[in-house]
C-alpha positions as CSV (number, residue, x, y, z in Angstrom):
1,X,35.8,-20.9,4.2
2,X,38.4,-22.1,5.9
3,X,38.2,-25.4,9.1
4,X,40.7,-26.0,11.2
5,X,42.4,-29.3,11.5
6,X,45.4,-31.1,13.9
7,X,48.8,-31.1,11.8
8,X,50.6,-35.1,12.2
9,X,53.2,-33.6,13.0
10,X,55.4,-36.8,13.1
11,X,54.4,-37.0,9.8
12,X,55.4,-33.8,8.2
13,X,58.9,-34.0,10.4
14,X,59.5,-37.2,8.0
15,X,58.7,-34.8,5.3
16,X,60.8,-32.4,6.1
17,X,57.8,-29.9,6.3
18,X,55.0,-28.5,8.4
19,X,51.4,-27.0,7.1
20,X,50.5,-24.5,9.4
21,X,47.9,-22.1,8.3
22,X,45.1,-21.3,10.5
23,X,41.7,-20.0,9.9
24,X,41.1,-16.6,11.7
25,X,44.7,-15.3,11.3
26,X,44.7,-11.8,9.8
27,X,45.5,-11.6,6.2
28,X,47.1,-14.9,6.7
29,X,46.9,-16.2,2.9
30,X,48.4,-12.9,1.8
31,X,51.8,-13.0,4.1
32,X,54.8,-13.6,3.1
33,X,56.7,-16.7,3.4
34,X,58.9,-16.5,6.8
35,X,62.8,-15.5,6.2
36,X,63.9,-18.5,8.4
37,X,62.4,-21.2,10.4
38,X,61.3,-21.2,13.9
39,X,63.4,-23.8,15.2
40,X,66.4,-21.8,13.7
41,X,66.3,-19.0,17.5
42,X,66.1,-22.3,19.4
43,X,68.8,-24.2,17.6
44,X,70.8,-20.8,18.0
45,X,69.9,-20.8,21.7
46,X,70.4,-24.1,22.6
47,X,73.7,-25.2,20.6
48,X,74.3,-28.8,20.8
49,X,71.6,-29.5,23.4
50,X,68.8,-29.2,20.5
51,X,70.0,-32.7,19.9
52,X,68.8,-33.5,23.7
53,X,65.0,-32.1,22.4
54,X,62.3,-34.0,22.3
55,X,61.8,-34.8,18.4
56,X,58.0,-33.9,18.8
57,X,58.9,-30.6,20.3
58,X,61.5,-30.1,16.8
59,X,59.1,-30.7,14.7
60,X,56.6,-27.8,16.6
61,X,58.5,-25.3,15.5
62,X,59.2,-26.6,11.9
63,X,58.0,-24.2,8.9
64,X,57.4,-25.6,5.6
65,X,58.6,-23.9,2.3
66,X,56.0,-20.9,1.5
67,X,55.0,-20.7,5.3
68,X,54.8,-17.5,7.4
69,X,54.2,-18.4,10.3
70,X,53.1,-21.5,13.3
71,X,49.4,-21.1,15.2
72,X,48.5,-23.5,18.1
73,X,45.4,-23.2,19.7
74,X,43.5,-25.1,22.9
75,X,42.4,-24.5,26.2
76,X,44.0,-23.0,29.3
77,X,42.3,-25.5,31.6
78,X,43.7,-22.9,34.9
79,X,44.1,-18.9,35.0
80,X,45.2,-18.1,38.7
81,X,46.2,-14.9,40.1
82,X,46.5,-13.8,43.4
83,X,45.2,-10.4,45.0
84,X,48.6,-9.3,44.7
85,X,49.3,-11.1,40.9
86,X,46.2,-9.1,40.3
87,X,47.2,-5.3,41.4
88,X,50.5,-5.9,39.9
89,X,48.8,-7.3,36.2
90,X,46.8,-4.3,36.3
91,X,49.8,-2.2,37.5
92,X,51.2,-3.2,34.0
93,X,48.5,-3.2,32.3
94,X,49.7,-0.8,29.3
95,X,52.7,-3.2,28.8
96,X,49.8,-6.5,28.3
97,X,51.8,-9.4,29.9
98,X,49.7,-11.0,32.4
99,X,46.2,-11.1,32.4
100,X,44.7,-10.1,36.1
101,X,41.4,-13.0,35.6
102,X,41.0,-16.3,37.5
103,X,39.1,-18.2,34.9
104,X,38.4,-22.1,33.9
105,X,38.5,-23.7,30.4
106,X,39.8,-20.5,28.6
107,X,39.8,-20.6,24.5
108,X,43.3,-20.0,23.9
109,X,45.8,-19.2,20.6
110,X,49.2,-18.7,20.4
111,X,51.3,-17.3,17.0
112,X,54.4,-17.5,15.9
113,X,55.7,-15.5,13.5
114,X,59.7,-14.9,12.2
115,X,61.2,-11.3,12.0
116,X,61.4,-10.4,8.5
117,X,64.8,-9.0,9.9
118,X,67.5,-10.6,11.7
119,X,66.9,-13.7,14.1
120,X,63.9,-14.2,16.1
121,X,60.3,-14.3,16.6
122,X,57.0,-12.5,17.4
123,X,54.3,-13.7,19.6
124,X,51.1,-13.3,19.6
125,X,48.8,-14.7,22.9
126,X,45.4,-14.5,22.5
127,X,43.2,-15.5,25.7
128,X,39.1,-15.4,25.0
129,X,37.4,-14.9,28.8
130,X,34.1,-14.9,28.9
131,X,34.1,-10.9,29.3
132,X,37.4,-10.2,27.6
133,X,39.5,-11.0,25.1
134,X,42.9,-10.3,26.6
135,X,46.0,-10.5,23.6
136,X,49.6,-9.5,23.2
137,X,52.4,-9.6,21.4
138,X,56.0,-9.6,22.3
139,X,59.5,-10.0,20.4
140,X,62.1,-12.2,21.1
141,X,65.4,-12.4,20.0
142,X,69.2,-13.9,20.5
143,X,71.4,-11.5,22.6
144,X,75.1,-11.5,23.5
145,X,76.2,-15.3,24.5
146,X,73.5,-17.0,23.1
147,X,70.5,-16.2,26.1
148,X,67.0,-15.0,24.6
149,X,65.3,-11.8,24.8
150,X,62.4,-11.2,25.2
151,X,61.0,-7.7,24.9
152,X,57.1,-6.9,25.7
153,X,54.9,-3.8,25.2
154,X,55.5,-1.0,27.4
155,X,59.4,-0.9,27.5
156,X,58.9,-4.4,30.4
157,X,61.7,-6.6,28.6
158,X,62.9,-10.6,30.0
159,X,66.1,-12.1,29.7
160,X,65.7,-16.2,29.3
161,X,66.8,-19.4,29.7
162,X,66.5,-22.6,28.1
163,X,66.4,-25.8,29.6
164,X,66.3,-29.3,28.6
165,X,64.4,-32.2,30.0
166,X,63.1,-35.4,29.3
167,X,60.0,-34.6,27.0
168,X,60.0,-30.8,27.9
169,X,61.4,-27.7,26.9
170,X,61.5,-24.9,30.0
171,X,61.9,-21.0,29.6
172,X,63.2,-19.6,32.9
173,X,63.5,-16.0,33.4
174,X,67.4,-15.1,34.2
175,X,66.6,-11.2,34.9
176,X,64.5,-8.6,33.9
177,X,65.5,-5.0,31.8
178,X,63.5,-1.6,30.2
179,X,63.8,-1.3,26.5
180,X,63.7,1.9,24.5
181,X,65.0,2.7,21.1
182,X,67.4,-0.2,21.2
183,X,68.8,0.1,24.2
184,X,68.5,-2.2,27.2
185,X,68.7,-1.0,31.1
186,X,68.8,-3.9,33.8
187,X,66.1,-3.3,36.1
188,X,67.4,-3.9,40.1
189,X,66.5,-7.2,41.4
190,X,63.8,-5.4,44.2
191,X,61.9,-4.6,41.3
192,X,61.8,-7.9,39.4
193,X,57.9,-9.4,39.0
194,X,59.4,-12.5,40.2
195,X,60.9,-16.0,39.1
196,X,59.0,-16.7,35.7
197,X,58.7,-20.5,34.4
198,X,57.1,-21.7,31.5
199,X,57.0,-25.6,30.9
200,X,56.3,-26.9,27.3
201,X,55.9,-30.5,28.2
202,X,55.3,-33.0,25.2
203,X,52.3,-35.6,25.0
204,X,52.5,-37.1,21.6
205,X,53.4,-36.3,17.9
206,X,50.1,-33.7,18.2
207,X,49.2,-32.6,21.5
208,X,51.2,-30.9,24.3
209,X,50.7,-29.2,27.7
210,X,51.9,-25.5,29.0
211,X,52.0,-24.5,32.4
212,X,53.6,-20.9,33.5
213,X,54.4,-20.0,37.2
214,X,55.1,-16.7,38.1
215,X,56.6,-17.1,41.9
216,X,57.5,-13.5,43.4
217,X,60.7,-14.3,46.1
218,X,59.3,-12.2,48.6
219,X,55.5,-12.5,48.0
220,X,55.2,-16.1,47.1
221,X,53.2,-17.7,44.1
222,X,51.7,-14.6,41.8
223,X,50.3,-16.4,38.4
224,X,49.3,-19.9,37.4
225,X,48.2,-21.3,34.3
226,X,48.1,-24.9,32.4
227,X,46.5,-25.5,29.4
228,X,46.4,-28.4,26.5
229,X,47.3,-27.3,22.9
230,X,48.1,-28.5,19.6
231,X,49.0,-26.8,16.1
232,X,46.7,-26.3,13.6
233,X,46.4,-26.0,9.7
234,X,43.7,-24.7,7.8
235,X,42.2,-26.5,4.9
236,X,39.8,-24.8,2.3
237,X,36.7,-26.0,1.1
């Protein structure tokens, strides 16, 4: 049996190592240990400005020796679409990027795994409506000149940026592409979903907030959600 508990993460950053096993992950005691940290795609991404981040938010993305992968889990207090958020969520529904609900209090879980190969993550979102359970996964990795990729199901793929604040990390979209095979096409700025920003903001050594916007330039605010989260380990009894 396996019970969830809060990492201290302040803690295991002084230890130089983060516990991060979660009950309810999928063969989870039988992966293998992760090829490189998580924090090693950010340090790539950010250069010297990882200095400039939060210590808290370092230590989220810290893998200990033996460790496959980083789980957090909490509630998205807001999921807002509008009418039009909503056609185009469902437009795109084979690619799974947005859910189309307006819900309260949703159960939420977000992985993070390494690629076994080269430098970079995978994803996993799991949101538990009340009807649904809406999930997807996406890859992202470093391209040319240090920006992220992101690349989601259905060939939909993100270009992002990183910015630094005080006590917060941002992800900004800087353009959207298709993805097939390995290779990338830019997709024409009349057909972007609009300007995507997602605000890891820091709370304490434990707990942290997330809020994503999705504003459309033409068509106004599309998506909103905030949530509370914090990473978990699992224990065995």
């Amino acid at each position: 049996m396996e019970l969830l508990h809060p990492i201290d993460l302040s803690a295991a950053r002084a230890d130089g190592a983060v516990v991060d096993n979660v009950a309810g992950s999928r063969d989870k005691s039988r992966c293998d240990p992760a090829v490189h940290d998580l924090s090693a795609l950010l340090r790539a991404a950010l250069g010297e400005r990882w200095d400039l981040l939060h210590p808290h938010i370092q230590a989220r993305f810290a893998l200990a020796a033996g460790e496959a992968q980083a789980e957090y889990v909490g509630n998205m207090h807001q999921v807002r679409c509008t009418w039009l958020g909503s056609v185009f969520a469902r437009l795109i529904r084979y690619a799974r990027v947005l859910p189309h609900h307006n819900a309260d209090n949703v159960p939420f879980r977000f992985d993070v795994q390494p690629l076994r190969r080269g430098l970079g993550w995978i994803k996993t979102r799991t949101y538990h409506f009340v009807d649904e359970v809406f999930s997807f996964r996406s890859r992202m990795t470093l391209g040319e000149g240090g920006e992220l990729l992101e690349h989601f199901g259905g060939g939909l793929g993100m270009r992002v940026r990183l910015e630094v604040l005080p006590n917060r990390l941002v992800f900004v979209d800087n353009g959207y592409f298709l993805h097939w095979r390995g290779l990338r096409l830019p997709l024409p700025k009349p057909c972007w979903p609009g300007r995507f920003v997602l605000v890891h903001r820091d709370l304490d050594a434990e707990h942290f907030e997330v809020s994503i916007d999705v504003v459309h330039p033409w068509l106004g605010p599309l998506f909103h959600q905030d949530g509370s989260f914090e990473r978990m380990q699992a224990t065995r009894d």
